[in-house]
GULUMFI-755067 format. One record per residue (C-alpha): y negated, x negated, z negated; residue number from 1. Coordinates in pm, 1 decimal. Layout:
+----------+----------+----------+-----+
:       c2 :       c1 :       c3 : pos :
+----------+----------+----------+-----+
:        Y :        X :        Z : NUM :
...
+----------+----------+----------+-----+
% end
This chain:
+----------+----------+----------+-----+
:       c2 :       c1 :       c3 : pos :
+----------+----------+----------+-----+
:  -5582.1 :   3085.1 :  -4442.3 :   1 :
:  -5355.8 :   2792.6 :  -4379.8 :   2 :
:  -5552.4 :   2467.5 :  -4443.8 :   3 :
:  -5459.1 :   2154.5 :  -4247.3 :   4 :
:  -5489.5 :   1794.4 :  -4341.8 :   5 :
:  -5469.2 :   1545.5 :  -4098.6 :   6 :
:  -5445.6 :   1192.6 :  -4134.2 :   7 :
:  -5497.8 :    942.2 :  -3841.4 :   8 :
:  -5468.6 :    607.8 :  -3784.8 :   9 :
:  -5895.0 :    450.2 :  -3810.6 :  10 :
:  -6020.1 :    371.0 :  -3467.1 :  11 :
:  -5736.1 :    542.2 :  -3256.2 :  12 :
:  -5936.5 :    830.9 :  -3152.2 :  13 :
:  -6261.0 :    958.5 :  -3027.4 :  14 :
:  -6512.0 :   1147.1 :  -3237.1 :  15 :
:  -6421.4 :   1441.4 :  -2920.8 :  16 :
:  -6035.0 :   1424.7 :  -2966.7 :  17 :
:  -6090.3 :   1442.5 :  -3356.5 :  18 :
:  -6314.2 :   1757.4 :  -3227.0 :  19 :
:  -6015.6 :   1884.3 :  -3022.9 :  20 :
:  -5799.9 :   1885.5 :  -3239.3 :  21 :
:  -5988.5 :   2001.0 :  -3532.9 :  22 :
:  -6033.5 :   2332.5 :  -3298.4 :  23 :
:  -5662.1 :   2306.6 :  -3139.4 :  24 :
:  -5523.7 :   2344.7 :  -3529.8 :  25 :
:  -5633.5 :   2698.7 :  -3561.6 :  26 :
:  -5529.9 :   2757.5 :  -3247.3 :  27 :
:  -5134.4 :   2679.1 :  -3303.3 :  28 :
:  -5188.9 :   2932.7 :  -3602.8 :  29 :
:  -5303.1 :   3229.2 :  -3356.9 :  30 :
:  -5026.2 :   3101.8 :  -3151.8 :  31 :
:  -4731.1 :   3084.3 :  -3344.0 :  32 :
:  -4842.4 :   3381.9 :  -3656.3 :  33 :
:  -5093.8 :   3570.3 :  -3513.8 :  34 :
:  -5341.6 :   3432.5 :  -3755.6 :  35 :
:  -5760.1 :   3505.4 :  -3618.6 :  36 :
:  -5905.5 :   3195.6 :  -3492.0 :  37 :
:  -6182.6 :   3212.1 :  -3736.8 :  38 :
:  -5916.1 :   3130.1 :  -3998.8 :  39 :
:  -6016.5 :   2749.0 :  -3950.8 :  40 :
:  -5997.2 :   2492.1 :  -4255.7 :  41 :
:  -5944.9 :   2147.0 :  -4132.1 :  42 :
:  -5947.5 :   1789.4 :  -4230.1 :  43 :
:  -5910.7 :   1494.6 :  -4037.3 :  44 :
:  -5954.5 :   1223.7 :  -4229.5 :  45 :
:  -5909.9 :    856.7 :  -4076.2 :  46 :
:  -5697.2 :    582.3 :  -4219.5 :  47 :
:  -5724.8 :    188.2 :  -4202.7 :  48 :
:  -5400.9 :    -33.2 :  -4116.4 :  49 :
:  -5353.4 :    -76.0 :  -4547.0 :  50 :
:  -5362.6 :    258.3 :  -4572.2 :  51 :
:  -5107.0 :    474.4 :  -4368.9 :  52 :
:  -4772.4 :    422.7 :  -4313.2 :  53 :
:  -4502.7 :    592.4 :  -4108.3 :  54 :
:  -4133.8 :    479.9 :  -4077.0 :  55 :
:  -4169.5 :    360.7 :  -3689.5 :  56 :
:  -3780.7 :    511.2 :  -3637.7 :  57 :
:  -3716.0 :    703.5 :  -3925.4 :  58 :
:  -3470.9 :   1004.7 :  -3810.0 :  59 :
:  -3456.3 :    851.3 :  -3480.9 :  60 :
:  -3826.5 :    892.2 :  -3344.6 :  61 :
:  -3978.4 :    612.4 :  -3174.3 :  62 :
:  -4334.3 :    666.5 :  -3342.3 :  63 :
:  -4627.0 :    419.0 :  -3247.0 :  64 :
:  -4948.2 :    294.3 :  -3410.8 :  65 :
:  -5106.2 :    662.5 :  -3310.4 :  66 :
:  -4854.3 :    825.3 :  -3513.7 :  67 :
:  -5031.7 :   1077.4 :  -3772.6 :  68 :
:  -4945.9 :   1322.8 :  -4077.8 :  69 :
:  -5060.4 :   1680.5 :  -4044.9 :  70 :
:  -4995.8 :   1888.4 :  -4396.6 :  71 :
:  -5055.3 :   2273.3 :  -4398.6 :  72 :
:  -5081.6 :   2525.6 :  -4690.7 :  73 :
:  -4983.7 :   2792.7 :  -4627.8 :  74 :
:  -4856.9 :   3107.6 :  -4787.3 :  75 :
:  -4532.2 :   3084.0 :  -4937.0 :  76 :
:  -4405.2 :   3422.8 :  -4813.8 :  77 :
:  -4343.4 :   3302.6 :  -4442.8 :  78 :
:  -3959.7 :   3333.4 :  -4317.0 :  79 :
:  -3844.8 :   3005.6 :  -4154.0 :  80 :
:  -3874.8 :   3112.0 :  -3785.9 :  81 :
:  -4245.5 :   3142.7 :  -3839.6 :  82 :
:  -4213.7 :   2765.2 :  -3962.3 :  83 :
:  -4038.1 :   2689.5 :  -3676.9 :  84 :
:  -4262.3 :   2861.7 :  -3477.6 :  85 :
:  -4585.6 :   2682.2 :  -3645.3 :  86 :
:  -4464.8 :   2318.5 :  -3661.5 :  87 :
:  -4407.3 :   2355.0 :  -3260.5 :  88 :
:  -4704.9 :   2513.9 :  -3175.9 :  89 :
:  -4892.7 :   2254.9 :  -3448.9 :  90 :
:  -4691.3 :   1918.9 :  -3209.8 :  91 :
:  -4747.3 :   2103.8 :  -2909.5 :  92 :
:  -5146.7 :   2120.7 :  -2992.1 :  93 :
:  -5159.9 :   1784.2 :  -3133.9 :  94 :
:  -5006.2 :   1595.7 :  -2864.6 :  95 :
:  -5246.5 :   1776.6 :  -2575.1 :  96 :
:  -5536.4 :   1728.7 :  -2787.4 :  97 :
:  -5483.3 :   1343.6 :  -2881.5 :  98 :
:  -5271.7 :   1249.5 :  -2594.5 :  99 :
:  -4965.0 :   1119.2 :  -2817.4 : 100 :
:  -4597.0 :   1137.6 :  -2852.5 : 101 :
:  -4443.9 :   1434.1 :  -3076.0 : 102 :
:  -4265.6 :   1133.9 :  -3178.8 : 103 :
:  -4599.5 :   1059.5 :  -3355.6 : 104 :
:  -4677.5 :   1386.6 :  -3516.5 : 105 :
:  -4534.7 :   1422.4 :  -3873.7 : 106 :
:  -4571.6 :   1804.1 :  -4020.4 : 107 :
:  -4540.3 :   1890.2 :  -4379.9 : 108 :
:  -4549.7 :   2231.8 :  -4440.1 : 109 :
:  -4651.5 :   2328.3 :  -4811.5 : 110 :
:  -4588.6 :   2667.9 :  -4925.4 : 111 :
:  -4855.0 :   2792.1 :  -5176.5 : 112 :
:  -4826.6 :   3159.1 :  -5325.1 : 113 :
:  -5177.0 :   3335.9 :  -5163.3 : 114 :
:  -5313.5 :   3435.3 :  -5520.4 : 115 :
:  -5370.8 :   3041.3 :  -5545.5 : 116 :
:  -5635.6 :   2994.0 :  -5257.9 : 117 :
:  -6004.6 :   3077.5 :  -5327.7 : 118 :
:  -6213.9 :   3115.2 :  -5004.7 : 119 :
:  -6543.5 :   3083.1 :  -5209.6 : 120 :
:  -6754.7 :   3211.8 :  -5511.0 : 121 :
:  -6442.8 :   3085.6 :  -5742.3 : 122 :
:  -6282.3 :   3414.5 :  -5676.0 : 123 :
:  -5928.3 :   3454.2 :  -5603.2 : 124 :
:  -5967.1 :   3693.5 :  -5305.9 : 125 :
:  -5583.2 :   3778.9 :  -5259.9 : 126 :
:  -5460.7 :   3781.1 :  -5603.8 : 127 :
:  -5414.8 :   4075.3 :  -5790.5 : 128 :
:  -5630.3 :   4214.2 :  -6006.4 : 129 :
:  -5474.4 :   4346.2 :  -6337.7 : 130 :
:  -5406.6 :   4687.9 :  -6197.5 : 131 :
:  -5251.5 :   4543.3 :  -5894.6 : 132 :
:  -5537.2 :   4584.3 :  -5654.5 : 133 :
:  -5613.2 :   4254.0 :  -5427.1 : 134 :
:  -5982.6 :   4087.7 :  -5581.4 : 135 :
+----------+----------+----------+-----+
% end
């Protein structure tokens, strides 16, 4: 259920790497937690030079013009070596499907309690319902 934004850099990268990666995301998820592949909400959304900015050497990367900002929700319950375990597999995936640096791959990992995420219909599938019961 983890849901990825991405934000590139406009014009760094093909319409197929976009593709890649789009696919890849999901992918570090099954890697790292186990999570089915078919657990897949992601957007890349592409940025112009006025509109993105990372810190080129902020806590001593070396990050380049490619450099780009991944943010996840994800369920707030998850201990940090399954962080650990998802930010690595999320660089790892990025940097084969976009051939960059994991200088340039920024994570933010956003914990969200489950009952907030609605996978359609308005309905609040993993919240409780008032005897206790997922909806």
């Amino acid at each position: 259920m983890p849901v990825f934004e991405v934000h590139v850099p406009a014009g760094r990268f093909s319409a197929e790497q976009k593709r890649t990666l789009g696919q890849a995301l999901p992918g570090a998820l099954y890697e790292a937690l186990g999570i089915p592949a078919e657990d897949q909400f992601v957007s890349i959304t592409s940025h112009g030079p006025d509109e993105l900015f990372l810190d080129p050497g902020y806590m001593d990367m070396q990050r380049t013009a490619d450099a780009v900002i991944i943010t996840v929700l994800f369920t707030a319950e998850r201990p940090l070596a399954d962080k650990r375990a998802l930010t690595a597999a999320i660089c790892t995936k990025t940097t084969a499907a976009l051939g960059i640096s994991g200088d340039d791959v920024f994570i933010a990992l956003v914990p969200v309690p489950k009952e907030n995420f609605s996978f359609g219909r308005g309905h609040l599938q993993l919240a409780p319902d008032p005897d206790g019961a997922p909806t």
